[in-house]
C-alpha positions in Angstrom: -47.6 35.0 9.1 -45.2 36.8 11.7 -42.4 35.6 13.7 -43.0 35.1 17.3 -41.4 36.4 20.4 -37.5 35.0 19.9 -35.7 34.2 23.5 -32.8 35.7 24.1 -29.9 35.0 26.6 -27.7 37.7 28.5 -25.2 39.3 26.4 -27.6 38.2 22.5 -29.8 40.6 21.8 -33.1 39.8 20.5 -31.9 40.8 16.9 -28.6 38.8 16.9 -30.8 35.9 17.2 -33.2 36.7 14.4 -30.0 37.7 12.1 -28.4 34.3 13.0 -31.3 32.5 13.4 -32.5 32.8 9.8 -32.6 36.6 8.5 -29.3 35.7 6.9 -30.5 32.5 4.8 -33.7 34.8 3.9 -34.4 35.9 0.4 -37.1 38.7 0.3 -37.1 38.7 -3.5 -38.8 34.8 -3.5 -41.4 36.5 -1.5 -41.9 33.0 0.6 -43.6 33.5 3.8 -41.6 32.1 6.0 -38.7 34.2 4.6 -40.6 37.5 4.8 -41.9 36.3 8.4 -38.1 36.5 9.3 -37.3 39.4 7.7 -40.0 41.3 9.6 -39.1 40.3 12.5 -35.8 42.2 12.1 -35.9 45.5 13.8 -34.6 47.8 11.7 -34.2 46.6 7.7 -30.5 47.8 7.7 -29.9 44.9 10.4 -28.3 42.9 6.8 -26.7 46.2 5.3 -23.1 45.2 4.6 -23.6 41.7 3.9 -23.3 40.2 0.3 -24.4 37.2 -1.2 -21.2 34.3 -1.6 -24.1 31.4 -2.6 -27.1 30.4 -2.2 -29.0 27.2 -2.2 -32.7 27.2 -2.7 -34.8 24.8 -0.2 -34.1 21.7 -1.1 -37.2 19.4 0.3 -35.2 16.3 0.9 -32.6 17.4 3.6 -35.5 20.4 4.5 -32.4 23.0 4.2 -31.9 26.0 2.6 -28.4 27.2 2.6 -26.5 30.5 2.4 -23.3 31.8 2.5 -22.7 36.0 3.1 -19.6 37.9 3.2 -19.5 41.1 5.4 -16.9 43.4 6.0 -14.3 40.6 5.4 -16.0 38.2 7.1 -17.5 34.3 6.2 -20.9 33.9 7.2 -22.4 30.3 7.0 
């Protein structure tokens, strides 16, 4: 599986979408395929370098959701 072409608009590059879109609530370690898909679509791996895990919920099939929360450099990330 690989991620398709994400659309941009002026002023978000193509790997601010990615990063927000889901790169950031992506766990390479779970090796799930729709995380990795993500993850590869990044363009370069140290896209997530300064970010740290604050918590993370697994997918929970009910609400279809996975959730994370990431620090970096002082900053929330939700």
């Amino acid at each position: 599986m690989t991620l398709g072409d994400p659309f941009a608009v002026d002023g978000v590059t193509v790997d601010d979408v990615v990063l927000a879109g889901g790169a950031l609530a992506s766990r390479a370690d779970d090796n799930d395929t729709i995380d990795l898909a993500v993850l590869g679509g990044l363009a370069s791996d140290q896209a997530l370098r300064g970010y740290h895990v604050e918590h993370f919920q697994p997918f929970e099939p009910v609400g279809k959701r996975t959730q994370r929360r990431k620090g970096h450099e002082g900053l929330l990330v939700q």
